[in-house]
Predicted model as a PDB file, atoms N, CA, C, CB and O in Angstrom, pLDDT in the B-factor column:
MODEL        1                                                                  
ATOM      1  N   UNK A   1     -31.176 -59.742 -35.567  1.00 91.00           N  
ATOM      2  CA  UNK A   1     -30.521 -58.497 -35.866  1.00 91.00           C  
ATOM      3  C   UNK A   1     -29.606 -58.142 -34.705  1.00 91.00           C  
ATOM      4  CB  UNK A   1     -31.549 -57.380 -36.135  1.00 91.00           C  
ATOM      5  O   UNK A   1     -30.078 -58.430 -33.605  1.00 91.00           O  
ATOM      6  N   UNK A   2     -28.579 -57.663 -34.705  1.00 94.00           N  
ATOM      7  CA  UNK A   2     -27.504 -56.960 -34.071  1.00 94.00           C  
ATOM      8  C   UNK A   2     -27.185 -55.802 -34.144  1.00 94.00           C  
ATOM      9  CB  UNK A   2     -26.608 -57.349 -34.266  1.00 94.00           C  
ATOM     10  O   UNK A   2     -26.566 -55.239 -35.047  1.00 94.00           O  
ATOM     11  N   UNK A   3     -27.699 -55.286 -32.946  1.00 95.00           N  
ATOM     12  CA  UNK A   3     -27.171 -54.039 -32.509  1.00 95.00           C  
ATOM     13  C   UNK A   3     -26.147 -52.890 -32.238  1.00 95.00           C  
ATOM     14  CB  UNK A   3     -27.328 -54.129 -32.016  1.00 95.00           C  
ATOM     15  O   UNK A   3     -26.736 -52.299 -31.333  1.00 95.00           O  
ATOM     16  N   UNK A   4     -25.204 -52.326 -32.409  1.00 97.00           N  
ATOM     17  CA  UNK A   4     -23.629 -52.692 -31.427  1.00 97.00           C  
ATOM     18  C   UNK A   4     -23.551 -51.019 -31.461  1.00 97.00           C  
ATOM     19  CB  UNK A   4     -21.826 -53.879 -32.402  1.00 97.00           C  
ATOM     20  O   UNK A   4     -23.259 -50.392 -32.479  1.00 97.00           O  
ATOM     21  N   UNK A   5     -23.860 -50.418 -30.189  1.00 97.00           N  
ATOM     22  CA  UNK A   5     -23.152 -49.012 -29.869  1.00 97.00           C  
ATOM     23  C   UNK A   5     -22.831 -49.045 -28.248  1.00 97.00           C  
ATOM     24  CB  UNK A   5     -24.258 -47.586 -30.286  1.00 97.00           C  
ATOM     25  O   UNK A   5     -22.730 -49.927 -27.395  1.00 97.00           O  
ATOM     26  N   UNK A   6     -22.725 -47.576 -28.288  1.00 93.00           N  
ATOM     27  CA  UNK A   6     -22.102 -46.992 -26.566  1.00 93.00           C  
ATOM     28  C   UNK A   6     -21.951 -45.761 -27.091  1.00 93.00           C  
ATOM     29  CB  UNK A   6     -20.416 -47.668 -25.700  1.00 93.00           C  
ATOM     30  O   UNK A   6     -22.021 -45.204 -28.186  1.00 93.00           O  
ATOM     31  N   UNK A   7     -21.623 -45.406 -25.476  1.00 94.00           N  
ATOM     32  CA  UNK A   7     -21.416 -43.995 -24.795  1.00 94.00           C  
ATOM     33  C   UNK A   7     -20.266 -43.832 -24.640  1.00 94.00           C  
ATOM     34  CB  UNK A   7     -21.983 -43.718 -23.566  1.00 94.00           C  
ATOM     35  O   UNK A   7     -19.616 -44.650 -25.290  1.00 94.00           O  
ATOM     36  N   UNK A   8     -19.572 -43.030 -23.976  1.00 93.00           N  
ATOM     37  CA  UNK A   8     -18.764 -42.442 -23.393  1.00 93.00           C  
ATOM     38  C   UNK A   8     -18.249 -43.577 -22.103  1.00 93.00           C  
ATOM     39  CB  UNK A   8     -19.409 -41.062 -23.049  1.00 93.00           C  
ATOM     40  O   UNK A   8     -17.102 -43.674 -21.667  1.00 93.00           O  
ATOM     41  N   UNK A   9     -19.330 -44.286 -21.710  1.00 94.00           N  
ATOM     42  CA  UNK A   9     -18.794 -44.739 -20.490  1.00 94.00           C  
ATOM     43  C   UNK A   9     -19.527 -46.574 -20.941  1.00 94.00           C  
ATOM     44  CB  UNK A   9     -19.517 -43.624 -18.788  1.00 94.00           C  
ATOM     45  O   UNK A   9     -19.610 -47.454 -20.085  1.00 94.00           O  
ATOM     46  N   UNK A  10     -19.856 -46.723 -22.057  1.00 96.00           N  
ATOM     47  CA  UNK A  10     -20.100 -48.171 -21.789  1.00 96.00           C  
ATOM     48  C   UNK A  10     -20.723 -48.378 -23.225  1.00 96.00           C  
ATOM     49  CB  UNK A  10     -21.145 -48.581 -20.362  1.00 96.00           C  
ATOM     50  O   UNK A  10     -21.332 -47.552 -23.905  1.00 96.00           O  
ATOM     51  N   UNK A  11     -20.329 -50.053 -23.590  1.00 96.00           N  
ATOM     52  CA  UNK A  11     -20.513 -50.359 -25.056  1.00 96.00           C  
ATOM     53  C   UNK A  11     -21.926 -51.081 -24.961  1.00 96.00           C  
ATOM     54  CB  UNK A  11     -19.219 -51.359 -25.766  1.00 96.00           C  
ATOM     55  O   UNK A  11     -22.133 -51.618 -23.873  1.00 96.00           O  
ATOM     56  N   UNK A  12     -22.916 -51.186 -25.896  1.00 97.00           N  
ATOM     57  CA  UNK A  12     -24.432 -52.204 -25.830  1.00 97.00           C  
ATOM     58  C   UNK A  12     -24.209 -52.824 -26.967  1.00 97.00           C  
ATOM     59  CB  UNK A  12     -26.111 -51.450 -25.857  1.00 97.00           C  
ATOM     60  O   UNK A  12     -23.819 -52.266 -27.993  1.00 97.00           O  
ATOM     61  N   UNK A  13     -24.519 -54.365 -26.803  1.00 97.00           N  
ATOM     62  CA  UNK A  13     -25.246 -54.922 -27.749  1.00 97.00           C  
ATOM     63  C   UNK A  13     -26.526 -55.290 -27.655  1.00 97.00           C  
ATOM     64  CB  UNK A  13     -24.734 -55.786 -28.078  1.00 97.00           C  
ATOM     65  O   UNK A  13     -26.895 -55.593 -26.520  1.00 97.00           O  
ATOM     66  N   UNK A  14     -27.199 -55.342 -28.394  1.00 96.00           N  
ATOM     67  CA  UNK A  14     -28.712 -55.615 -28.716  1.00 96.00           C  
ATOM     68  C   UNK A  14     -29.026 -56.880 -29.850  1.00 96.00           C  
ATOM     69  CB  UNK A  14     -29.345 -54.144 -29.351  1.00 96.00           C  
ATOM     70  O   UNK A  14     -29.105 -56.700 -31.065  1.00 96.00           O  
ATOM     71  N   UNK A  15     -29.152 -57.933 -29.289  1.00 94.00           N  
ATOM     72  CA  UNK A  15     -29.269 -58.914 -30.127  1.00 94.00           C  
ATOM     73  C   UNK A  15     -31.168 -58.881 -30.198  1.00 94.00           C  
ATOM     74  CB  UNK A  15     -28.367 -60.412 -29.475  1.00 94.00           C  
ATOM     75  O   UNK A  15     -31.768 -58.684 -29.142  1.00 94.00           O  
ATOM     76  N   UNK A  16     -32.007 -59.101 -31.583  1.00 91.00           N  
ATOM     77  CA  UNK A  16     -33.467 -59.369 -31.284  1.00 91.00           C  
ATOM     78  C   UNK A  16     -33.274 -60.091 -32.370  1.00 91.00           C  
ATOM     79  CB  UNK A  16     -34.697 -58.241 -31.170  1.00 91.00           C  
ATOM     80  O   UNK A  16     -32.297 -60.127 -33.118  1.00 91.00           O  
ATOM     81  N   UNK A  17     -34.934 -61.039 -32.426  1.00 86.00           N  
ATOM     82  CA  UNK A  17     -34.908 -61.891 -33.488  1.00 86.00           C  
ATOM     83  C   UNK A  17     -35.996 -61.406 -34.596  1.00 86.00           C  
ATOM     84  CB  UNK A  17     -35.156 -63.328 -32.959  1.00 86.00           C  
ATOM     85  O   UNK A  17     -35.922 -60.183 -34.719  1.00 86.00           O  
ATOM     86  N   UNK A  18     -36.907 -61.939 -35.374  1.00 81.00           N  
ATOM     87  CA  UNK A  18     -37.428 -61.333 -36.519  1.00 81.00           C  
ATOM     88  C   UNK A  18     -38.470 -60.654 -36.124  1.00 81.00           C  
ATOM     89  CB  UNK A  18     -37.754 -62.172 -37.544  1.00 81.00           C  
ATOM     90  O   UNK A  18     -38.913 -59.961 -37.041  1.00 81.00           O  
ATOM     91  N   UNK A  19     -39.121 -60.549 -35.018  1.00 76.00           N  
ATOM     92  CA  UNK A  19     -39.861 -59.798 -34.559  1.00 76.00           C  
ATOM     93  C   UNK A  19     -41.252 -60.648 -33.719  1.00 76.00           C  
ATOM     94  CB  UNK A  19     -40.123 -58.902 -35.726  1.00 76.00           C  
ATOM     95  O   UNK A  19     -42.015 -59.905 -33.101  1.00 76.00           O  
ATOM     96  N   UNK A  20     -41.461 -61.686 -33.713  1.00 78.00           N  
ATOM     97  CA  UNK A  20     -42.279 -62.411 -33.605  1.00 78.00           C  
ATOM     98  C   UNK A  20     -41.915 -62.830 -31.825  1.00 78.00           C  
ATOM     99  CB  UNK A  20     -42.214 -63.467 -34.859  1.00 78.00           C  
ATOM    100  O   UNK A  20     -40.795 -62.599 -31.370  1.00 78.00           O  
ATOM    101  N   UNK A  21     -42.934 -63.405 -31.030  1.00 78.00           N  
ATOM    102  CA  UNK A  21     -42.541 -63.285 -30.133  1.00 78.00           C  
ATOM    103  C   UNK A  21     -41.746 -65.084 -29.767  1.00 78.00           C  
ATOM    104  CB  UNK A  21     -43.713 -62.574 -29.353  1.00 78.00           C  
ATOM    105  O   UNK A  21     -41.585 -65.919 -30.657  1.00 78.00           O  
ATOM    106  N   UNK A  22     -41.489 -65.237 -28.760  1.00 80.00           N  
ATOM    107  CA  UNK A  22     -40.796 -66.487 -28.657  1.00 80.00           C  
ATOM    108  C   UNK A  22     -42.360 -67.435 -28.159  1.00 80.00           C  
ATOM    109  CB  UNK A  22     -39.250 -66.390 -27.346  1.00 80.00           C  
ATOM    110  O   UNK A  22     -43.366 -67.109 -27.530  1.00 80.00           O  
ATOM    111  N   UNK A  23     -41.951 -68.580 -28.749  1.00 82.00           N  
ATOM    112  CA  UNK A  23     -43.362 -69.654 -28.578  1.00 82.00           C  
ATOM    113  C   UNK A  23     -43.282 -70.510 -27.300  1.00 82.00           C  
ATOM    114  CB  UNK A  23     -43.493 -70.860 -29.925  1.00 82.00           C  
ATOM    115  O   UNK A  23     -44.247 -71.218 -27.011  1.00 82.00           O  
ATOM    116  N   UNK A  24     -42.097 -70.483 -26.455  1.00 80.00           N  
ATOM    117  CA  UNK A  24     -42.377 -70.529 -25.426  1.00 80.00           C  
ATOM    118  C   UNK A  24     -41.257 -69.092 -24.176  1.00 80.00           C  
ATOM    119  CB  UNK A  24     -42.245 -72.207 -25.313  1.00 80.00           C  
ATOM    120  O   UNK A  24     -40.239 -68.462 -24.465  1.00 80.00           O  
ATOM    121  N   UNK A  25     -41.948 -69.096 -23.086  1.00 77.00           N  
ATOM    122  CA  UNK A  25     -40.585 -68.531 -22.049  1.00 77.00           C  
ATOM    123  C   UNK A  25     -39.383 -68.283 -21.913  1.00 77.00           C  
ATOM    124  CB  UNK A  25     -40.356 -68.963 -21.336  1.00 77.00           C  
ATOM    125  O   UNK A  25     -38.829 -69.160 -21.251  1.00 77.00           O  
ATOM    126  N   UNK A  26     -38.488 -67.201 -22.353  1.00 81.00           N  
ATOM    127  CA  UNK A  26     -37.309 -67.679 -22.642  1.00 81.00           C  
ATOM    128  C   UNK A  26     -36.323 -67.665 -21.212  1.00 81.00           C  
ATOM    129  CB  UNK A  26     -36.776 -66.808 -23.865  1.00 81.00           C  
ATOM    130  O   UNK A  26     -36.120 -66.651 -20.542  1.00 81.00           O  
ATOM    131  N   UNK A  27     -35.660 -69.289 -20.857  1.00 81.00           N  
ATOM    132  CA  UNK A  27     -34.912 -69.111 -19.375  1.00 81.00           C  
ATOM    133  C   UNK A  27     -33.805 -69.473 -19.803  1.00 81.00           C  
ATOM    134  CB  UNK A  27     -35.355 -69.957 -18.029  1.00 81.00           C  
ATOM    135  O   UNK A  27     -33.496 -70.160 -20.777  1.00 81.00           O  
ATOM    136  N   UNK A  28     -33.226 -68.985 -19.038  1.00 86.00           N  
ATOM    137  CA  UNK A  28     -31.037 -69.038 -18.571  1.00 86.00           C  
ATOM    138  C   UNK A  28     -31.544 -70.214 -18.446  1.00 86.00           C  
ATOM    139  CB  UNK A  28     -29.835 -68.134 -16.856  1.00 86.00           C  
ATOM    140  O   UNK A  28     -32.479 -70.803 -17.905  1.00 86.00           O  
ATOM    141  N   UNK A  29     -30.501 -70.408 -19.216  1.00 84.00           N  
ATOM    142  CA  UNK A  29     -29.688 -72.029 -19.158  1.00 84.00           C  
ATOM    143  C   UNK A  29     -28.405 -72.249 -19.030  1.00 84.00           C  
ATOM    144  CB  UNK A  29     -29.806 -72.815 -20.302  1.00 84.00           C  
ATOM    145  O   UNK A  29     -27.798 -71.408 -18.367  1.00 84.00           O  
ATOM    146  N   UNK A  30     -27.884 -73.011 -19.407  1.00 80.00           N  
ATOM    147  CA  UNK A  30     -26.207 -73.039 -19.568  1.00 80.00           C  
ATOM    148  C   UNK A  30     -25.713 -71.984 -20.215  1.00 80.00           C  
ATOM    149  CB  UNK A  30     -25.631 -74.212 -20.348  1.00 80.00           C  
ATOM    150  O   UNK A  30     -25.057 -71.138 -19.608  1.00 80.00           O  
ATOM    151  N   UNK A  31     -25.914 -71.914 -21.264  1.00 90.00           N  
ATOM    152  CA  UNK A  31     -25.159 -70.406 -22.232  1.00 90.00           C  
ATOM    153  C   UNK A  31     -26.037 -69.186 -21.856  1.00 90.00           C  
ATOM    154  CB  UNK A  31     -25.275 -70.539 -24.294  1.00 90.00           C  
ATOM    155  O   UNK A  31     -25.236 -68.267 -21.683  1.00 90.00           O  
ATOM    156  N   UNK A  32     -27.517 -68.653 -21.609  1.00 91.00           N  
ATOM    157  CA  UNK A  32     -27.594 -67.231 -21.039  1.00 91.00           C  
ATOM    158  C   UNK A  32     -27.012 -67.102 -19.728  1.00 91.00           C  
ATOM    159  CB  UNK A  32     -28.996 -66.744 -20.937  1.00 91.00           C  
ATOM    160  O   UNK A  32     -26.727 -65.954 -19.387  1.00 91.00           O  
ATOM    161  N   UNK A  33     -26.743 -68.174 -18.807  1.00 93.00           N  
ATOM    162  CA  UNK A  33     -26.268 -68.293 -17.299  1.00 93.00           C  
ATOM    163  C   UNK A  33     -24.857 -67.829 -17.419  1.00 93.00           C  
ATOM    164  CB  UNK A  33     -26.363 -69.886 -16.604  1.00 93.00           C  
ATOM    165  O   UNK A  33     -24.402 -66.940 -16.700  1.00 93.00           O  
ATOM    166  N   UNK A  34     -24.012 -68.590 -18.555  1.00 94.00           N  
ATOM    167  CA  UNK A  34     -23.000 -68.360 -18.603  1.00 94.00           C  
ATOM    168  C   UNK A  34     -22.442 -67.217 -18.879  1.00 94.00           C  
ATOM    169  CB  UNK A  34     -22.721 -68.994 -19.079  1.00 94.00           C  
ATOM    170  O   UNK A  34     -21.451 -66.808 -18.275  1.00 94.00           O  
ATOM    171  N   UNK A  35     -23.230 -66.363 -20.155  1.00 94.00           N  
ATOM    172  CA  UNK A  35     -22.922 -65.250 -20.845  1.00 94.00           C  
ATOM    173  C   UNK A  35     -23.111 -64.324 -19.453  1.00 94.00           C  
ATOM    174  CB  UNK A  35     -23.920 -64.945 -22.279  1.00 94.00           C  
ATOM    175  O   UNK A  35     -22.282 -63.516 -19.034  1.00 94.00           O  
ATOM    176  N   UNK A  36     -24.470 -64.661 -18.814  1.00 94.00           N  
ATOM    177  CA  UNK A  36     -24.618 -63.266 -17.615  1.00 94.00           C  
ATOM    178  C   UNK A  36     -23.568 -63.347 -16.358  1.00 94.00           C  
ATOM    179  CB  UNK A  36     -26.348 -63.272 -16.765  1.00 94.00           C  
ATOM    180  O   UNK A  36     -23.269 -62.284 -15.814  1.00 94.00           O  
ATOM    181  N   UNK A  37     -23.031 -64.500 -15.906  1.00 95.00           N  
ATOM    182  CA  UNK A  37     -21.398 -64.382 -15.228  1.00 95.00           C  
ATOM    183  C   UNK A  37     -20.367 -63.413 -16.107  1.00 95.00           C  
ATOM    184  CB  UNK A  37     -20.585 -66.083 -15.220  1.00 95.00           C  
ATOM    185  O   UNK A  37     -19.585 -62.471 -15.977  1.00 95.00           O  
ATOM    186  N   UNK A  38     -20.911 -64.295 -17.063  1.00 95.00           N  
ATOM    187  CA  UNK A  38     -19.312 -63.420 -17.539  1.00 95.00           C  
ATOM    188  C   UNK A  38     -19.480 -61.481 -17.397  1.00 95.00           C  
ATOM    189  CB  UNK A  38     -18.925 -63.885 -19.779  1.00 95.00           C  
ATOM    190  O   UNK A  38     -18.614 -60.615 -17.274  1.00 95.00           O  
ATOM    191  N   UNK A  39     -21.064 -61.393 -17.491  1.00 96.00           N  
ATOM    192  CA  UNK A  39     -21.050 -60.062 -18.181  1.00 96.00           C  
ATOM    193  C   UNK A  39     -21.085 -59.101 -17.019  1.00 96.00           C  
ATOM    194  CB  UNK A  39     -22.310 -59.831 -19.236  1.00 96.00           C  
ATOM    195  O   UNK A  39     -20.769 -57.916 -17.132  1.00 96.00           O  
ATOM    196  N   UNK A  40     -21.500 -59.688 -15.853  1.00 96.00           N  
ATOM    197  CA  UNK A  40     -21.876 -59.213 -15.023  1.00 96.00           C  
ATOM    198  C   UNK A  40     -20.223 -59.095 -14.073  1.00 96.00           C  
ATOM    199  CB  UNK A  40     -23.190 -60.016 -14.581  1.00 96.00           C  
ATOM    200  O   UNK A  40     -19.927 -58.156 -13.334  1.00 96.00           O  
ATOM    201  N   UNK A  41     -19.507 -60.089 -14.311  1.00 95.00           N  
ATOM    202  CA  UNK A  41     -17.975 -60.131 -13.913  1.00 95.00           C  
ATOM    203  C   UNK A  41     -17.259 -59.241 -14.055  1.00 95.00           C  
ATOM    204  CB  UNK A  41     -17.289 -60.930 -14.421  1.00 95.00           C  
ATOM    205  O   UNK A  41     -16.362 -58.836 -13.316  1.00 95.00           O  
ATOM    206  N   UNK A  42     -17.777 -58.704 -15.480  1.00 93.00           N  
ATOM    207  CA  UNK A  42     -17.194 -57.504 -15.870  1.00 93.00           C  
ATOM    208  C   UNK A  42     -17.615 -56.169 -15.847  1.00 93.00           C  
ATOM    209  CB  UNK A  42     -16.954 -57.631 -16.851  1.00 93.00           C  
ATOM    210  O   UNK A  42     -17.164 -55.318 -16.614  1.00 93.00           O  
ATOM    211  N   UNK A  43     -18.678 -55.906 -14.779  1.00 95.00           N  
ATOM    212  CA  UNK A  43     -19.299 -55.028 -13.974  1.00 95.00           C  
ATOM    213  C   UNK A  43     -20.506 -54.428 -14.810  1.00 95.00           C  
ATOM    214  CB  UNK A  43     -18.290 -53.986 -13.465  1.00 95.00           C  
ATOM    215  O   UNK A  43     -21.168 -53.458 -14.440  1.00 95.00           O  
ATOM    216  N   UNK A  44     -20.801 -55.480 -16.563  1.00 96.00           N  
ATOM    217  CA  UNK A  44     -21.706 -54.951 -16.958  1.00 96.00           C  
ATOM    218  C   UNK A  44     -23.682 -55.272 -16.638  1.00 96.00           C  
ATOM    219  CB  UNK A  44     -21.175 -55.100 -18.134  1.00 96.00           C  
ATOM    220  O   UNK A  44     -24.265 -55.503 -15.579  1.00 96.00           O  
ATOM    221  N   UNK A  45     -24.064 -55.182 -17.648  1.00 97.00           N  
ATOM    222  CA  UNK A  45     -25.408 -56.047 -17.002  1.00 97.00           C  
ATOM    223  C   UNK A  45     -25.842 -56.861 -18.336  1.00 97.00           C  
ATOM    224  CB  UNK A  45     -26.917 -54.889 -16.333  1.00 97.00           C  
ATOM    225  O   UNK A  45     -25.170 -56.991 -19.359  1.00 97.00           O  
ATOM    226  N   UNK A  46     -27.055 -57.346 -18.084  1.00 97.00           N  
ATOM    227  CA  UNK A  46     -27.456 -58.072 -19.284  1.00 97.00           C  
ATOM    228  C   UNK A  46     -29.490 -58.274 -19.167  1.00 97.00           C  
ATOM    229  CB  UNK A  46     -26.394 -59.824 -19.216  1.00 97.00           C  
ATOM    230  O   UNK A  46     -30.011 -59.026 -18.343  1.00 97.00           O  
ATOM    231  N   UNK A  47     -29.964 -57.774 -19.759  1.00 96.00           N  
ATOM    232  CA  UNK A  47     -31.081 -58.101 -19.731  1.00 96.00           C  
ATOM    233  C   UNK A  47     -31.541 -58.801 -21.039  1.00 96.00           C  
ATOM    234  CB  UNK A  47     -31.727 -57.049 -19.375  1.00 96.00           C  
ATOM    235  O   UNK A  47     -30.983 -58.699 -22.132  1.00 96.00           O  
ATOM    236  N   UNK A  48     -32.934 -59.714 -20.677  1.00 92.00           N  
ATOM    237  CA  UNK A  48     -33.632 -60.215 -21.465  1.00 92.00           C  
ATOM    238  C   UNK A  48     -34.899 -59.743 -21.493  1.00 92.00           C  
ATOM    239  CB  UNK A  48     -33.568 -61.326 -21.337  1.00 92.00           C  
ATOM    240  O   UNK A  48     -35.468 -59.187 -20.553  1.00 92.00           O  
ATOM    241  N   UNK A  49     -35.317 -59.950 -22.504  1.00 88.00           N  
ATOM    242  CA  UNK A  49     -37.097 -59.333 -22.598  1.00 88.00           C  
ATOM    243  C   UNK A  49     -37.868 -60.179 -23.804  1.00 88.00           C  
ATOM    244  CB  UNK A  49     -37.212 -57.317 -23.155  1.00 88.00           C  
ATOM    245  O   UNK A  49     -37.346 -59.971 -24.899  1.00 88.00           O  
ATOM    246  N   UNK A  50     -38.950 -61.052 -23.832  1.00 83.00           N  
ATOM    247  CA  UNK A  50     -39.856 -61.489 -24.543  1.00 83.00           C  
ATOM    248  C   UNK A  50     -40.757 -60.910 -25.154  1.00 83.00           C  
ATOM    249  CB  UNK A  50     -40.279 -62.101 -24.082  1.00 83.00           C  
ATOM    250  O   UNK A  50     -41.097 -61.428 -26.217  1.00 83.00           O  
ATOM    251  N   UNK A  51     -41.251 -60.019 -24.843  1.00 80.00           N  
ATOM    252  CA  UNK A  51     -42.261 -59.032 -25.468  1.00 80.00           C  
ATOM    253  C   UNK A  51     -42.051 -57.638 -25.737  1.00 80.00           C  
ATOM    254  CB  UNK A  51     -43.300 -58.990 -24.738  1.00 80.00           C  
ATOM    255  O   UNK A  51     -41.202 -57.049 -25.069  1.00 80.00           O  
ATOM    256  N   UNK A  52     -42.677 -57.046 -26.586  1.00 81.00           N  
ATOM    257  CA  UNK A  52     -43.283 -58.054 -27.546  1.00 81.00           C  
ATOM    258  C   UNK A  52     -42.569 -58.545 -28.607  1.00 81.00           C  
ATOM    259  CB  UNK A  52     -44.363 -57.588 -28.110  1.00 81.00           C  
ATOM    260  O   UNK A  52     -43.214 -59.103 -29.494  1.00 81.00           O  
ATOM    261  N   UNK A  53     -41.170 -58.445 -28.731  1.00 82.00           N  
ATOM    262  CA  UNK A  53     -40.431 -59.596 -29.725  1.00 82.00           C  
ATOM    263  C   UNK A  53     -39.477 -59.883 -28.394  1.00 82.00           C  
ATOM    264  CB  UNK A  53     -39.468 -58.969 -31.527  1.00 82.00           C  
ATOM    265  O   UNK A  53     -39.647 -59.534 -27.225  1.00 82.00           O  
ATOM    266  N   UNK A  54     -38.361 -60.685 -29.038  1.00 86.00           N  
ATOM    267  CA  UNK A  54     -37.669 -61.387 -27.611  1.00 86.00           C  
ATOM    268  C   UNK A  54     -36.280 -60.567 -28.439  1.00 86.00           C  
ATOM    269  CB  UNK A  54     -37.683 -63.718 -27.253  1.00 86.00           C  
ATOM    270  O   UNK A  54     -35.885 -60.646 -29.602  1.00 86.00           O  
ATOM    271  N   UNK A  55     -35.615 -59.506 -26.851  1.00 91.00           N  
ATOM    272  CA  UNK A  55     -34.055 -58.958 -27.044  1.00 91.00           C  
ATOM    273  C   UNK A  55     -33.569 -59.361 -26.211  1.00 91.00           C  
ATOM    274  CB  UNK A  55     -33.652 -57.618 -27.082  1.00 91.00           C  
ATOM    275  O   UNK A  55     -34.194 -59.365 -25.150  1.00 91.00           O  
ATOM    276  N   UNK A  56     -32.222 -59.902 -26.252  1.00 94.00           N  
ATOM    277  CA  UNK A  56     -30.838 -59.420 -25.246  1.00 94.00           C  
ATOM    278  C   UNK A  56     -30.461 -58.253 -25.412  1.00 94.00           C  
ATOM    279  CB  UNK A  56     -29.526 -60.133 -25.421  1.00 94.00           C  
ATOM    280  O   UNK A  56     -30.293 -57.789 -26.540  1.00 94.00           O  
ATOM    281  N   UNK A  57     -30.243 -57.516 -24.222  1.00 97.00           N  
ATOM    282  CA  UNK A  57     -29.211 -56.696 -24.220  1.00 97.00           C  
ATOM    283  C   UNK A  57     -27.758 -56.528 -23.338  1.00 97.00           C  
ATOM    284  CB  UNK A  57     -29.832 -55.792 -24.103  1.00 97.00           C  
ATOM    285  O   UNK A  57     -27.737 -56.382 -22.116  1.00 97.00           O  
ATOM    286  N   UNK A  58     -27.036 -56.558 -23.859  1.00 97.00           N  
ATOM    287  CA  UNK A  58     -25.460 -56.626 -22.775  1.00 97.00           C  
ATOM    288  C   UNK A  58     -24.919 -55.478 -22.672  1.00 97.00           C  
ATOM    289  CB  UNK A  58     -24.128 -57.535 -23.291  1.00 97.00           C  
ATOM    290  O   UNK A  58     -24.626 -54.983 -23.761  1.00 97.00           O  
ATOM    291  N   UNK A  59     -24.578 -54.624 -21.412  1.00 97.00           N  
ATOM    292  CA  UNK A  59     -23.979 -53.286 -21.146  1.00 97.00           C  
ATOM    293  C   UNK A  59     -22.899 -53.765 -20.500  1.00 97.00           C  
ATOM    294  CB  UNK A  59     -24.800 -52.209 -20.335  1.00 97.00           C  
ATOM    295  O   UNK A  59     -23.001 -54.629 -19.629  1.00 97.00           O  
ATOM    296  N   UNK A  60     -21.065 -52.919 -21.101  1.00 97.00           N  
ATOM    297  CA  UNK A  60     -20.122 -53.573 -20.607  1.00 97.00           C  
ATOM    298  C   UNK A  60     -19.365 -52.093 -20.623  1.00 97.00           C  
ATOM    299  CB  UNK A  60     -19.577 -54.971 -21.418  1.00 97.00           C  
ATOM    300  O   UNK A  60     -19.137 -51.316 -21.550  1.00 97.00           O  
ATOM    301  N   UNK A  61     -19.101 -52.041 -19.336  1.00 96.00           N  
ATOM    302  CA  UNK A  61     -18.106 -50.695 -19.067  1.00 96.00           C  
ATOM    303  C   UNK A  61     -16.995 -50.437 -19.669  1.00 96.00           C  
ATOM    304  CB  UNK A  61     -17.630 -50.593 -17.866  1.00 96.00           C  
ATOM    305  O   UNK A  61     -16.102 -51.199 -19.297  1.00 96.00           O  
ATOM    306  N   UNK A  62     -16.640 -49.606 -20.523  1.00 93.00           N  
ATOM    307  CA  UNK A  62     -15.318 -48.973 -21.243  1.00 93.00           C  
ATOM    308  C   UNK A  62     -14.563 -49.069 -19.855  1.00 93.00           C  
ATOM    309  CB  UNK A  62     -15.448 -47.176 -22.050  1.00 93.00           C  
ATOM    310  O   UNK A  62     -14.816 -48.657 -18.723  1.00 93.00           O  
ATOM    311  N   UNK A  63     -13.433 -49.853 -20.477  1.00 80.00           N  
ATOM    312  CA  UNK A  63     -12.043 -49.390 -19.644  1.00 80.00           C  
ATOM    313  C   UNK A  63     -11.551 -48.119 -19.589  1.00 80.00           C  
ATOM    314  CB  UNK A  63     -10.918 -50.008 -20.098  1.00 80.00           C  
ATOM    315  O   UNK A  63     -11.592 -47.326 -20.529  1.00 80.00           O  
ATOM    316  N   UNK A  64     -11.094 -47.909 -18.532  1.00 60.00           N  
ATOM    317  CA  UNK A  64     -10.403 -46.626 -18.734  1.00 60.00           C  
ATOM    318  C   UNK A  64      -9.581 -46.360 -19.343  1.00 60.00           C  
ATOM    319  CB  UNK A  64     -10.031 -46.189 -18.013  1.00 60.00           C  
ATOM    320  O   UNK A  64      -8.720 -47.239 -19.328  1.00 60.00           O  
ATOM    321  N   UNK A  65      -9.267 -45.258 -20.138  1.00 54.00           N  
ATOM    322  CA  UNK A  65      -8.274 -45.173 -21.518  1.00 54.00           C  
ATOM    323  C   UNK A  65      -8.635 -45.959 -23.077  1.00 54.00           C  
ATOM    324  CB  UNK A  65      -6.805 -45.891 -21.023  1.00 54.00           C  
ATOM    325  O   UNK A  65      -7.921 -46.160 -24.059  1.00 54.00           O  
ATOM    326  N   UNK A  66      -9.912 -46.249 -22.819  1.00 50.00           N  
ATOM    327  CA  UNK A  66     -10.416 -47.194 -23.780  1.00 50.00           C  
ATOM    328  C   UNK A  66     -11.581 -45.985 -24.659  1.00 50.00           C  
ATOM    329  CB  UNK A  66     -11.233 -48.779 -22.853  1.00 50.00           C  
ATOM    330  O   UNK A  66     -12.667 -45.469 -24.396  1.00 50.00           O  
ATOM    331  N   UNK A  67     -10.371 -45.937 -26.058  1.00 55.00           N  
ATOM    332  CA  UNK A  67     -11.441 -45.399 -26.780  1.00 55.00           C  
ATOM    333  C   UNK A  67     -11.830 -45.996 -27.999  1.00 55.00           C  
ATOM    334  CB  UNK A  67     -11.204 -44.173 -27.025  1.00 55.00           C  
ATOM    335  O   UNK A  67     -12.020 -45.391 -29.054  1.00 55.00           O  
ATOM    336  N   UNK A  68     -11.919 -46.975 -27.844  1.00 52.00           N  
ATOM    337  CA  UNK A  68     -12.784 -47.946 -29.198  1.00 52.00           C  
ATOM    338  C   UNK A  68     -11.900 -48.355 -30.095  1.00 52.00           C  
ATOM    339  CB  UNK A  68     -13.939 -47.128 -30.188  1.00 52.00           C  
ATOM    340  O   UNK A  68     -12.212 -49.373 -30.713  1.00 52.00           O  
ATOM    341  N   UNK A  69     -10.572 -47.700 -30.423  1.00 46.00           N  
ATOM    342  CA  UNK A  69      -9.602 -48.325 -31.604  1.00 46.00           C  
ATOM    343  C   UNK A  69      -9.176 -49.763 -31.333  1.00 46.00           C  
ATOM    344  CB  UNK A  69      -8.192 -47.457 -31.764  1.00 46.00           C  
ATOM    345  O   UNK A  69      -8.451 -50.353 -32.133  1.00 46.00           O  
TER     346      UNK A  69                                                      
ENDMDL                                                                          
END                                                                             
């Protein structure tokens, strides 16, 4: 499932999966490593969480003058 809002000052996505938890650890690899450069480049953050279902979440700062159109 996909998430997709914000504030005033920053957009979230929330990616989770069917609710079940992940059957093993979930680690950065090439593509979460990659996605968290990028996200973090762009002064946002990115967390992961396994329990008790497994989410990403990505926080990415509105530009200034940036109102969503």
């Amino acid at each position: 499932f996909l998430r997709v809002g914000g504030t005033p000052e920053a957009w979230t996505a929330e990616l989770t999966n069917n609710g079940a938890p992940p059957q093993e650890p979930v680690a950065e690899g090439g593509g979460l490593s990659g996605l968290r450069r990028r996200v973090e480049s762009a002064g946002g953050t990115m967390e992961i969480r396994s329990l008790p279902a497994f989410a990403l979440t990505v926080t990415i700062p509105k530009e200034r003058g940036d109102d969503g159109a």
